[in-house]
N, C-alpha and C positions, 0 to 999 in steps of 0.2 A: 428403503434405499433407492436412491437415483442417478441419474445422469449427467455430469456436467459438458454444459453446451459452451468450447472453446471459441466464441467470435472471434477476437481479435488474439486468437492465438496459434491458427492456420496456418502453415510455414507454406502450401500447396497447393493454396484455392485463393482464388480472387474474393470468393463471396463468401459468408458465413456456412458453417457445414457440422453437423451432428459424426463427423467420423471420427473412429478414438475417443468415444467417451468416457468420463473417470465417472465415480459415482461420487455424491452426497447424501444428506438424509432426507432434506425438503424439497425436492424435487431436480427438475435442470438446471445448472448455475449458467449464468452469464457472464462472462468477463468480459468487458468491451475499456479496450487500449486507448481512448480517444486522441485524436493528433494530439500533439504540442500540450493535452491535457486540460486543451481551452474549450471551455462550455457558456450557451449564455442560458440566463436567468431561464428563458423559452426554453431553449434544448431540454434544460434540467426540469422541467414543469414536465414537457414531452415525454420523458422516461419515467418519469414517477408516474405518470401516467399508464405508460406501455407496461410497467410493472406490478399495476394494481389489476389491470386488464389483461395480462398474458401469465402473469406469477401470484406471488401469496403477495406484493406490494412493500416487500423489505428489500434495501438497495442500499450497498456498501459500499466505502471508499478503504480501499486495502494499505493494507500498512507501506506499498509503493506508489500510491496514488493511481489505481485504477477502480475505474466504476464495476461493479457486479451488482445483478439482479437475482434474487433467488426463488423455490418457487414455479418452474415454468415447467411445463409437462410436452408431450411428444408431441403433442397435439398443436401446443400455443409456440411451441418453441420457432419455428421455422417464420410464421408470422411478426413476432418478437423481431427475430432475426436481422428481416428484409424491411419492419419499420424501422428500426436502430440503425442501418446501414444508409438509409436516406437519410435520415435525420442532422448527424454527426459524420465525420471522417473518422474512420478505424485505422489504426495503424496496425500493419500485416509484417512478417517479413523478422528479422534479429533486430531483438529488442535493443534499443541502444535510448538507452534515457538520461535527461539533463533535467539539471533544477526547476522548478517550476517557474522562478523570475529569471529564469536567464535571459539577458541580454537588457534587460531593465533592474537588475540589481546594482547599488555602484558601488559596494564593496568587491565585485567579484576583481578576478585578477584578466581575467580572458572571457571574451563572449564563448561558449562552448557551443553553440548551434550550427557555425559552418561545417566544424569538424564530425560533430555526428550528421550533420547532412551529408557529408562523403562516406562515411562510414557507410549509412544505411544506403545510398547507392551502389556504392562498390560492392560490397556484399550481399547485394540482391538474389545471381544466384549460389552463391555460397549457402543463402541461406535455407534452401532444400538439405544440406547436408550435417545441418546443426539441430542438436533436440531444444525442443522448444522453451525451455529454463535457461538456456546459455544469454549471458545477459552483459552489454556494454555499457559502462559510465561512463560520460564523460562531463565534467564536473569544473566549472570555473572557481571553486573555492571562494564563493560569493557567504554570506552572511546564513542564509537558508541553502545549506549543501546536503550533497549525497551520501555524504560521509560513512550514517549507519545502516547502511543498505548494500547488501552483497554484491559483488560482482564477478565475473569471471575475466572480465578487463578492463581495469579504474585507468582511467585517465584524470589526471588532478591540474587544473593550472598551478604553479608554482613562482613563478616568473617571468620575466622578459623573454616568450620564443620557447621557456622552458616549462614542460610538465612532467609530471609523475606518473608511470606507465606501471602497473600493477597487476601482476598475471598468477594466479591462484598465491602462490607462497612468496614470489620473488618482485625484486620494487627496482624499478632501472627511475634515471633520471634522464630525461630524451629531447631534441628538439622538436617543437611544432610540426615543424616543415616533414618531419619522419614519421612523425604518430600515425598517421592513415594506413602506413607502407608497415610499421612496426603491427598495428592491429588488424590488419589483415594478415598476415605472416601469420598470427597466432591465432586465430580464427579458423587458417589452415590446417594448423596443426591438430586441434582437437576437431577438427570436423574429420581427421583422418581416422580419430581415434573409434569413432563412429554416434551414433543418433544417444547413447547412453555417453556419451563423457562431456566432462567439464573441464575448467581450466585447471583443477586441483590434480589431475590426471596425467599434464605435463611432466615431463622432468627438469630437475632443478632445483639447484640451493634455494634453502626458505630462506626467507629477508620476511622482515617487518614492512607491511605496507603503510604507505605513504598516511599520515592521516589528518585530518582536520578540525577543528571543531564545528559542531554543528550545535542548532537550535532548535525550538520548536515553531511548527509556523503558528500558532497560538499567538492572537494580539495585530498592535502594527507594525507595520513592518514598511520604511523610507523605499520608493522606487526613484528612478533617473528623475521623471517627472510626475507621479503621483505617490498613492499610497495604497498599501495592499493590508485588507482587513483580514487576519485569519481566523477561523474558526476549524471546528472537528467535528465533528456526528460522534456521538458516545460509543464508545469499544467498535467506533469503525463502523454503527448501523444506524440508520432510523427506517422511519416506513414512508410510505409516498403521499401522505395526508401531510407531515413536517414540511416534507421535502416542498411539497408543492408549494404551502405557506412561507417558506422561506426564499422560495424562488418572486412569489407575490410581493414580499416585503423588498427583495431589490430591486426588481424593476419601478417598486414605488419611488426605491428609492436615490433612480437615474442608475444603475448600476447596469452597468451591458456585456460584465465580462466575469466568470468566475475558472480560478486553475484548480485544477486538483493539484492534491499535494502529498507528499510522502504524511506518513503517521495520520491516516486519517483524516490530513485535513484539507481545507475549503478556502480558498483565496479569494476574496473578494476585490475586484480593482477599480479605486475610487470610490471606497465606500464613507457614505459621512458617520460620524460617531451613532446617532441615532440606528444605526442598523444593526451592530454588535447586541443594541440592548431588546430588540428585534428578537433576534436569532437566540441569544439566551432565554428569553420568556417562552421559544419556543422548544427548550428544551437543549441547544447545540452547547458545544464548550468553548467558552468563549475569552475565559480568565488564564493564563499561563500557568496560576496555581491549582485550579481546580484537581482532585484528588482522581477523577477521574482517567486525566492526562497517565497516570502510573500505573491502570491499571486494564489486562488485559482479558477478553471475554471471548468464548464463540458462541455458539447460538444453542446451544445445549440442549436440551430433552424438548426445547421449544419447538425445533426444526428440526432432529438430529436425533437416527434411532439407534445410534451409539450413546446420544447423552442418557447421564442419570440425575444429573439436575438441570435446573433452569438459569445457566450460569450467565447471563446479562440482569435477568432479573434480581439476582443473587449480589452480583457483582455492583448492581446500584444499589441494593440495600447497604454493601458493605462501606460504600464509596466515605460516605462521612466520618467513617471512624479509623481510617487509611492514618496510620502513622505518618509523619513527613518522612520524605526520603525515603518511601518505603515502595518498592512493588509489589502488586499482586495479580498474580492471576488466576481466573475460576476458570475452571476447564470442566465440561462435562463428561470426559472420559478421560483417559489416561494417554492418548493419543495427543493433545495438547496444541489440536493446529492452530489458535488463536495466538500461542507463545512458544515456539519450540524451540526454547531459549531455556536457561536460569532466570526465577527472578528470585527474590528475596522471600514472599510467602507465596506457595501455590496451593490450593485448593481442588481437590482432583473428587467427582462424584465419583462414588461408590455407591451399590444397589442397598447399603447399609448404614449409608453414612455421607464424610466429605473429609478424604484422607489429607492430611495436612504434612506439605512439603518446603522443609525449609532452605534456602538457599542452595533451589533444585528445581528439577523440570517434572512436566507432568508424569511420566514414563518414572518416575525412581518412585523407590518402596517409599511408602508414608512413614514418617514417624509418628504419626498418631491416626485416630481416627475420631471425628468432631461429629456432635450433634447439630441441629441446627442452631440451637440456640448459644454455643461456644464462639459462632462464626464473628461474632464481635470483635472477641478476645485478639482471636488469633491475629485482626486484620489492623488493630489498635498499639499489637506489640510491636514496638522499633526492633529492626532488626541493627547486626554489623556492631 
């Protein structure tokens, strides 16, 4: 068991800081918030780097589109630190995040960047008062949205001047010109509640919130004036040997800009065709069908003295034989932090086996329990 090291999740210090650490299984985690979520080819060499050299050299992009390093011990951790902090800009402070192409999407309905640029002013110091999960959307309802990603205050463009304001249960229709003045009001309210609440903690009638459809960034994707190449790192990891190669390939190939992206994934901006086919040989995901896209993994008995299998290596074996329309996710313990959701098949280590959960989370009693060699079966059966 270990420690995770929150960088960019400091509500109370200008600079990175080991206080409050949570544990993991493979040593200190990194999470670093990057500005605006914009990285170039360099940067990202740079930390595959920093990560083979201060950690075990495994570096995720999380199901919100933040970078983590894992891996770093008490020793490397503070160094890691104070190279990442020069490197890149870390975003400090209440989380308030926006699409990855905002303001270069031309589906969206409203640029959403001024409005969270007030937001994360105004509430600067507000945000000593808020625990560090409290999390704002604010979302132009562009083509690649925020849709499936929690919030405890969605902002949605909607129309002319009009958005959708969204507070744990309850969904208002608002003008522009109020939204600042409406999400700080409620930002009050549960910062009152104290360092443990969220907005589900409020009082008030549940409403159905506002909702959208959303995509995968997987593929191309039209901007204002170019075009954004997506790709994914498999169940959200690879190691700094890919990474670095991948970062080699877009600088080859004129590329000076990449976003992260909610699910994993990786935005390339103005990437030519040739670079997808790059980035696939290298192992990324790079097809919007790929079986992989459905299926959910953590780092299991690899890194993790909770896990009882090797659920990435498991979960790519399984990958080709993924029913369509099916999920699945391999969890190494019953804790489930890769998916703590429902999906359609879950696969939970057991010190016995690989207890199989059907249109259930990792945490519910198995209805069976699999050998290794059943794991085909189970991952090939269409569910619904």
């Amino acid at each position: 068991m270990a420690l995770v090291l929150p960088i960019a999740a400091s509500r109370r210090g200008a600079c990175p800081t080991l206080d409050a650490p949570m544990q993991t299984g493979d040593g200190l985690l990194a999470r670093l918030r990057i500005k605006g979520g914009r990285i170039s080819p360099a940067q990202l060499a740079r930390i595959a780097a920093l990560a083979a050299e201060h950690g075990n050299g495994l570096i995720e992009i999380t199901a919100r589109g933040n970078l983590q390093v894992r891996g770093l011990t008490p020793a490397s951790a503070a160094p890691f630190a104070r190279a990442t902090d020069a490197l890149v800009k870390i975003e400090r402070g209440l989380v308030v995040e926006t699409p990855p192409l905002a303001g270069d999407d031309p589906t969206e309905i409203d640029d959403p960047r001024p409005l969270a640029a007030s937001i994360r002013a105004a509430a600067t110091l507000l945000s000593a008062r808020l625990g560090p999960k409290v999390t704002v959307i604010v979302d132009g309802n562009g083509r690649l949205n925020l849709t499936a990603l929690k919030a405890d205050i969605r902002l949605t463009a909607i129309g002319s001047s009009q958005w959708a304001c969204s507070v744990g249960g309850r969904s208002d229709v608002i003008l522009r010109n109020d939204a600042l003045m409406i999400t700080l009001r409620h930002l009050r309210q549960i910062a009152d509640l104290g360092l443990a609440a969220r907005a589900t903690d409020l009082a008030g009638s549940a409403a159905t919130p506002h909702r959208t459809r959303s995509i995968s960034p997987i593929g191309i994707l039209p901007l204002r004036d170019t075009t954004a190449t997506g790709i994914a790192l498999p169940f959200g990891s690879s190691d700094h040997a890919a990474l670095t190669a991948l970062a080699d390939a877009a600088t080859h190939h004129g590329i000076t800009e990449f976003r992260l992206a909610p699910h994993h994934g990786l935005l390339a901006i103005g990437a030519p065709p040739a670079f997808a086919a790059e980035a696939a040989a290298l192992g990324f995901v790079t097809a919007s069908d790929d079986p992989r896209i459905r299926i959910s993994a953590c780092i299991g008995s690899d890194g993790c003295a909770s896990g009882h299998i090797p659920a990435r290596v498991v979960a790519a074996r399984l990958a080709p034989y993924l029913a369509p329309e099916t999920s699945l996710h391999v969890s190494g313990c019953t804790k489930g932090c890769a998916h703590p959701r429902r999906a359609d098949v879950t696969l939970v280590g057991q010190p016995d086996g690989y207890g199989l959960v059907i249109s259930g989370m990792a945490g519910d009693t198995p209805q069976a329990l699999l050998r290794a060699d059943q794991l085909e079966s189970a991952a090939a059966h269409r569910q619904g």
